[in-house]
N, CA, C and O atoms as a GROMACS GRO file, in nm:
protein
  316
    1UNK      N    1  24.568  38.683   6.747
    1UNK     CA    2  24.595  38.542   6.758
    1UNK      C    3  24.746  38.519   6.778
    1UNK      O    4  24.783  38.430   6.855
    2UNK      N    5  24.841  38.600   6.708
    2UNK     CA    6  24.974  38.602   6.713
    2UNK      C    7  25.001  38.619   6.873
    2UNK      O    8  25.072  38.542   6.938
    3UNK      N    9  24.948  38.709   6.914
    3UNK     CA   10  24.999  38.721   7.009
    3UNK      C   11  24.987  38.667   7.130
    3UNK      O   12  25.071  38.670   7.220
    4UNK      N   13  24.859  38.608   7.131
    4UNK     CA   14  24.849  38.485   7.207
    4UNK      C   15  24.921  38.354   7.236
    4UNK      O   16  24.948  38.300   7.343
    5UNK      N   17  24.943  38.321   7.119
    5UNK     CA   18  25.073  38.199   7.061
    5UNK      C   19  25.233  38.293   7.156
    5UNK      O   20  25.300  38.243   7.246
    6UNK      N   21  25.244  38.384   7.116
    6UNK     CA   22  25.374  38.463   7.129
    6UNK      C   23  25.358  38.392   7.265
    6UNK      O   24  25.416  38.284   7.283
    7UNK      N   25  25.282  38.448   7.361
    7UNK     CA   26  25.280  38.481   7.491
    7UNK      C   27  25.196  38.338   7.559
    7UNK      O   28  25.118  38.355   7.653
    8UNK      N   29  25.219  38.215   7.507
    8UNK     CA   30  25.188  38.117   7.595
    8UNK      C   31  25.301  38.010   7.607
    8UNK      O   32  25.358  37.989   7.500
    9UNK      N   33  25.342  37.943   7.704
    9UNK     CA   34  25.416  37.878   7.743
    9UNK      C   35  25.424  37.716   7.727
    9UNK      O   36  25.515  37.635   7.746
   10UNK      N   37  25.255  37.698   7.670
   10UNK     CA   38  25.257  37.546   7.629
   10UNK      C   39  25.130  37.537   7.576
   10UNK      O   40  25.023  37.583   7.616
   11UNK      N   41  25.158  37.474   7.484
   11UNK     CA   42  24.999  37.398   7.406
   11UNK      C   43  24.868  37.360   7.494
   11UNK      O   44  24.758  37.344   7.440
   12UNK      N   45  24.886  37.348   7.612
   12UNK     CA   46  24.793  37.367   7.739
   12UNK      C   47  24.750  37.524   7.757
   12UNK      O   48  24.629  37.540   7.778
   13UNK      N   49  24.807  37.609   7.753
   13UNK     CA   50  24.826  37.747   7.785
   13UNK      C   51  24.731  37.800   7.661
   13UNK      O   52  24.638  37.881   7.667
   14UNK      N   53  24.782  37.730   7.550
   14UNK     CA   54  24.720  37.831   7.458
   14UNK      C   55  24.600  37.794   7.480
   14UNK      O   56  24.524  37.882   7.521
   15UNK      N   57  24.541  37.645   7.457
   15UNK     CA   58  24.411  37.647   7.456
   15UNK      C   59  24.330  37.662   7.563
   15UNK      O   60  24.214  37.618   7.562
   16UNK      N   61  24.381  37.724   7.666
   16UNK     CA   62  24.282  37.758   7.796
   16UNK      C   63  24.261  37.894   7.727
   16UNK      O   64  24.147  37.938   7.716
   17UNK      N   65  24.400  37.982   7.667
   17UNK     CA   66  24.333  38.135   7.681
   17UNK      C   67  24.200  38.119   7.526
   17UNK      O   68  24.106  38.192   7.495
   18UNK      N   69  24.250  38.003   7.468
   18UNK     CA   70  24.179  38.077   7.299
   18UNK      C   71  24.008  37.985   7.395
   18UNK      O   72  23.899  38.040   7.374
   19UNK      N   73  24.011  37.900   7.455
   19UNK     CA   74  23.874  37.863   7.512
   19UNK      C   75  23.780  37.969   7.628
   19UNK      O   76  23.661  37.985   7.655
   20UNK      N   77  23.881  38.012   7.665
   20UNK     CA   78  23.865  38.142   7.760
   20UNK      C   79  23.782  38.306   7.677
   20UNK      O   80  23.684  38.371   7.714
   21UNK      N   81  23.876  38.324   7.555
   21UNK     CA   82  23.857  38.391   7.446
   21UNK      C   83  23.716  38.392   7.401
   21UNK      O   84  23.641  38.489   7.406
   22UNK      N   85  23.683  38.260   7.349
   22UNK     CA   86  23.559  38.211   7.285
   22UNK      C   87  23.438  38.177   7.416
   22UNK      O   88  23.321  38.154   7.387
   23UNK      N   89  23.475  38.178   7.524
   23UNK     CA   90  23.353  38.194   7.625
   23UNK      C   91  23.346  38.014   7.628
   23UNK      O   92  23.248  37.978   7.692
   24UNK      N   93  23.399  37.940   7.593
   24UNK     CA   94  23.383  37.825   7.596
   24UNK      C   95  23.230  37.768   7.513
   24UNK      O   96  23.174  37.663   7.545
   25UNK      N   97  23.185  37.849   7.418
   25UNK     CA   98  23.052  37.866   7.366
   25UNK      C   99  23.081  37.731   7.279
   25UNK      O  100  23.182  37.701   7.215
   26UNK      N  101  22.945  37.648   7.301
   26UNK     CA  102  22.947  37.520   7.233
   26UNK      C  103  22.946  37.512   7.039
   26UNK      O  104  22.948  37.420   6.957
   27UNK      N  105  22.944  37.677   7.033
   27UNK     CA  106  22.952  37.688   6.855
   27UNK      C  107  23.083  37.694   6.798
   27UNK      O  108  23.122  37.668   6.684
   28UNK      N  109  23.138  37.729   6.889
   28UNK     CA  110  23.260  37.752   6.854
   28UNK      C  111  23.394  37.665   6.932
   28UNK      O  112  23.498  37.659   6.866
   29UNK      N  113  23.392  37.617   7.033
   29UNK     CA  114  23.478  37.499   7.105
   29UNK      C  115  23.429  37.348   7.092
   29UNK      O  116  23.310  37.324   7.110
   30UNK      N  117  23.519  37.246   7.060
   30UNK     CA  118  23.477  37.133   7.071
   30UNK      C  119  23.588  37.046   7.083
   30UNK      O  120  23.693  37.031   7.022
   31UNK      N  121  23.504  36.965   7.234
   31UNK     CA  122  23.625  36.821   7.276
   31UNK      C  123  23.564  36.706   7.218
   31UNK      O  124  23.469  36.641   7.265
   32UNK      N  125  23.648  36.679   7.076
   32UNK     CA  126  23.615  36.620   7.004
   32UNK      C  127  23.608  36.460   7.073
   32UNK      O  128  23.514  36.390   7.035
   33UNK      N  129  23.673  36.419   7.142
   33UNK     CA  130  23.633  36.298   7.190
   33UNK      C  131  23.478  36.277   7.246
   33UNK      O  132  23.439  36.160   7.244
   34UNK      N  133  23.393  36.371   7.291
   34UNK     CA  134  23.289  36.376   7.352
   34UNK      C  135  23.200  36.348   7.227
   34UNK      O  136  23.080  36.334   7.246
   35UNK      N  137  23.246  36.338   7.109
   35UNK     CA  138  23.177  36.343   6.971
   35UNK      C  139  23.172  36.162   6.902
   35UNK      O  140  23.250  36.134   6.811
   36UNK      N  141  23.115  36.100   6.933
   36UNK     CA  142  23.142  35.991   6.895
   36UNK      C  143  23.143  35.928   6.741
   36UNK      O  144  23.158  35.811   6.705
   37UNK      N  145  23.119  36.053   6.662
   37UNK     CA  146  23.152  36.013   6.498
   37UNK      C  147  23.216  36.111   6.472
   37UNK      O  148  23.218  36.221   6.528
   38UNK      N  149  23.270  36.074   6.386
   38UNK     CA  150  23.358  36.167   6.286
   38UNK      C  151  23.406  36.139   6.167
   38UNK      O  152  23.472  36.036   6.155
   39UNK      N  153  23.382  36.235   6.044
   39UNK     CA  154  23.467  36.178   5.918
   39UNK      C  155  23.476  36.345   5.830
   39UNK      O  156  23.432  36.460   5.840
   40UNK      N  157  23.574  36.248   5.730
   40UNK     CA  158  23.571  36.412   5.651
   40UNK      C  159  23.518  36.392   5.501
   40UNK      O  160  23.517  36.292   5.428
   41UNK      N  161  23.494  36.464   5.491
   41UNK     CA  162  23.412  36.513   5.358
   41UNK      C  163  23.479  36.593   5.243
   41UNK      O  164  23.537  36.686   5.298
   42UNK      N  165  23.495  36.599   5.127
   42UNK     CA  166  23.549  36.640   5.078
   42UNK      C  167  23.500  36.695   4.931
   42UNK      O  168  23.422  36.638   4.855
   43UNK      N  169  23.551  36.794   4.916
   43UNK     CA  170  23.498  36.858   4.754
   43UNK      C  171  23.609  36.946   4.721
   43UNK      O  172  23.631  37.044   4.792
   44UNK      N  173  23.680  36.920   4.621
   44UNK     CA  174  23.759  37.020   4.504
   44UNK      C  175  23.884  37.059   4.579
   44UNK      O  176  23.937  37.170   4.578
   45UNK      N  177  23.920  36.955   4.641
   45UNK     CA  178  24.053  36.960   4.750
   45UNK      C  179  24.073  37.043   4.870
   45UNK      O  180  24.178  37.078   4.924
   46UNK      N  181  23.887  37.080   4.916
   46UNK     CA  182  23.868  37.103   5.022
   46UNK      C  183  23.787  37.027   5.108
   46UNK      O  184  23.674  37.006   5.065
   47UNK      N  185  23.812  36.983   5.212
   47UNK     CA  186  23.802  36.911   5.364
   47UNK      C  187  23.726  36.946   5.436
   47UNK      O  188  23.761  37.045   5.500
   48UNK      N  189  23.583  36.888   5.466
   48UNK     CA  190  23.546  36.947   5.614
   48UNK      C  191  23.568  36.820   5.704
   48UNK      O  192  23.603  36.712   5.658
   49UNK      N  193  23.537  36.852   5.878
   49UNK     CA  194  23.569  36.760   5.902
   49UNK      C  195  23.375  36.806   6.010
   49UNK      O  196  23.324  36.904   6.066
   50UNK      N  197  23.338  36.653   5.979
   50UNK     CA  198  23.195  36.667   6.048
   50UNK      C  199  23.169  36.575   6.168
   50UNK      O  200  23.152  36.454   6.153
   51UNK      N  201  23.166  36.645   6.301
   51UNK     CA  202  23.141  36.563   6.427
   51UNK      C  203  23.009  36.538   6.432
   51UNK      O  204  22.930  36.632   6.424
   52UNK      N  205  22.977  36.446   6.442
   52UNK     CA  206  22.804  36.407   6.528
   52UNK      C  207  22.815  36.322   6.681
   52UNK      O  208  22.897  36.244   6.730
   53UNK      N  209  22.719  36.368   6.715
   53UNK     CA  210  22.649  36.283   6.843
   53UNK      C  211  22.554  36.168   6.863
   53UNK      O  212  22.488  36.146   6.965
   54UNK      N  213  22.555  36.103   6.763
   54UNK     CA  214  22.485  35.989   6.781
   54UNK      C  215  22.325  36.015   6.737
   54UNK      O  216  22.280  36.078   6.641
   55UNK      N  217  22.266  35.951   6.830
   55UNK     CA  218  22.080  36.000   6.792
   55UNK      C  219  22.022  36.126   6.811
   55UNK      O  220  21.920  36.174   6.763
   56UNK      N  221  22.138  36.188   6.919
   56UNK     CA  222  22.071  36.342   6.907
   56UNK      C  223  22.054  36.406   6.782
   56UNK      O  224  21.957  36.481   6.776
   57UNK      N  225  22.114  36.396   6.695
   57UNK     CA  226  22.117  36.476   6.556
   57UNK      C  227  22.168  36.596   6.554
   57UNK      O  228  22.143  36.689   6.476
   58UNK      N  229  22.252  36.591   6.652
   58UNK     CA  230  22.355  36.706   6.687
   58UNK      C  231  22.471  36.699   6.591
   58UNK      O  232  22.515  36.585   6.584
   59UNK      N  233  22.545  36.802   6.502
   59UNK     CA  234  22.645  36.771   6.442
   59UNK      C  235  22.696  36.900   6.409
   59UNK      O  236  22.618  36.996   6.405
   60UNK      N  237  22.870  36.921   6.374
   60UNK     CA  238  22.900  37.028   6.373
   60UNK      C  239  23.001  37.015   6.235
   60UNK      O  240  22.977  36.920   6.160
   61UNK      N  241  23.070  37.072   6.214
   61UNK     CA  242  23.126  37.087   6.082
   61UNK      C  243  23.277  37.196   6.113
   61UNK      O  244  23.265  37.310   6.158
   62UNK      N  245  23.392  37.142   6.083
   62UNK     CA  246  23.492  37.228   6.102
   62UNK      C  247  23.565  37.231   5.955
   62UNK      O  248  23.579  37.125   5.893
   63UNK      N  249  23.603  37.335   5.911
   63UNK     CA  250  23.703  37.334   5.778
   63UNK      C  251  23.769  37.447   5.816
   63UNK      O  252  23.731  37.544   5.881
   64UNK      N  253  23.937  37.404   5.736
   64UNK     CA  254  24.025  37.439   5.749
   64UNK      C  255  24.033  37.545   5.612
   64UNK      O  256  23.996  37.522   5.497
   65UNK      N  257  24.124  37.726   5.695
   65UNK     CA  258  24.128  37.746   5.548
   65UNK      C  259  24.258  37.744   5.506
   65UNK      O  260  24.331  37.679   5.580
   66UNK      N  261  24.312  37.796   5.409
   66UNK     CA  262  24.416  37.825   5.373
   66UNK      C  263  24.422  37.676   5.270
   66UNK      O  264  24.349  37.580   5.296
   67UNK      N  265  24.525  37.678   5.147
   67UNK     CA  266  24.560  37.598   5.030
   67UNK      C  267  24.626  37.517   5.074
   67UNK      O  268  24.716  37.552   5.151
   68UNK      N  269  24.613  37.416   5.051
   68UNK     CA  270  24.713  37.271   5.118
   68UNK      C  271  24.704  37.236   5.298
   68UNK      O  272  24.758  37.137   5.346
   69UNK      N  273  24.652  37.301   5.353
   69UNK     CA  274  24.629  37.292   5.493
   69UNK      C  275  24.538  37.176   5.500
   69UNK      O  276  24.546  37.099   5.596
   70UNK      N  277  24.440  37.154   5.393
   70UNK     CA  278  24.353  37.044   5.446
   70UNK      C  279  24.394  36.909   5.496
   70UNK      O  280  24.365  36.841   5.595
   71UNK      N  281  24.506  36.890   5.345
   71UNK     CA  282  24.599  36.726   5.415
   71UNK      C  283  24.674  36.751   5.524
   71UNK      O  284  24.761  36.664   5.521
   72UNK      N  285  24.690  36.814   5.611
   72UNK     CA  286  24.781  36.828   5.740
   72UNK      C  287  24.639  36.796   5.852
   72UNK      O  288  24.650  36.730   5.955
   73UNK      N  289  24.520  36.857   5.806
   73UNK     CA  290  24.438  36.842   5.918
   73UNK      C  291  24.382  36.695   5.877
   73UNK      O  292  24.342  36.634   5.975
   74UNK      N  293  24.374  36.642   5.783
   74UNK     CA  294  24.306  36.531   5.798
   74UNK      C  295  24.477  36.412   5.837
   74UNK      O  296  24.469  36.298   5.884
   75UNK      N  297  24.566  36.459   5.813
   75UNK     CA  298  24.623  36.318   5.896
   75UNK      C  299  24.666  36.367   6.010
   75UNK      O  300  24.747  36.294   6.067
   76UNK      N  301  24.641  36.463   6.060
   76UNK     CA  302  24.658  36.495   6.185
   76UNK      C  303  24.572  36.406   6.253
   76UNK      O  304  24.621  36.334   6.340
   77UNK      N  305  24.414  36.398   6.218
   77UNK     CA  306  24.357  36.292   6.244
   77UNK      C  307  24.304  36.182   6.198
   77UNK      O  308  24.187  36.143   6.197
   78UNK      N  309  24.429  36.123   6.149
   78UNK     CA  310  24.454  35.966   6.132
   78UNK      C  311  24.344  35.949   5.987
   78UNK      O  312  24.307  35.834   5.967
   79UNK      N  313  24.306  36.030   5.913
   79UNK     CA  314  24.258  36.011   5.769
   79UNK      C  315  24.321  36.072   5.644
   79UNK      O  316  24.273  36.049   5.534
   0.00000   0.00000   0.00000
């Protein structure tokens, strides 16, 4: 992963190679705007953050690891 970061030239760059990386596989990539809910959830000062799709009943779940990382990801997006 380091070295990916090392060796990209812009925040565009990285996420083509790490989407490239992951095969663009819908388990593991997500353009969260295409997700029309979102909120986070929380237990024991850990964060998930859960996308759904509406009536499909499609929904995915992202958490952050590492100690104190959670409040950076949730006001990263605006919660």
């Amino acid at each position: 992963m380091k070295k990916l970061i090392d060796h990209s030239n812009s925040v565009e760059e990285l996420e083509e190679s790490l989407k490239a990386l992951l095969e663009e596989d819908e388990k593991y990539v997500h353009f969260i705007p295409e997700w029309p809910s979102f909120k986070f959830k929380g237990f024991l000062g850990k964060h998930t953050l859960r996308l759904g799709k509406g009536g499909t009943g499609a929904w995915s779940s992202v958490t952050v690891n590492g100690k104190g990382n959670s409040k950076q990801f949730r006001t990263y997006y605006g919660q």
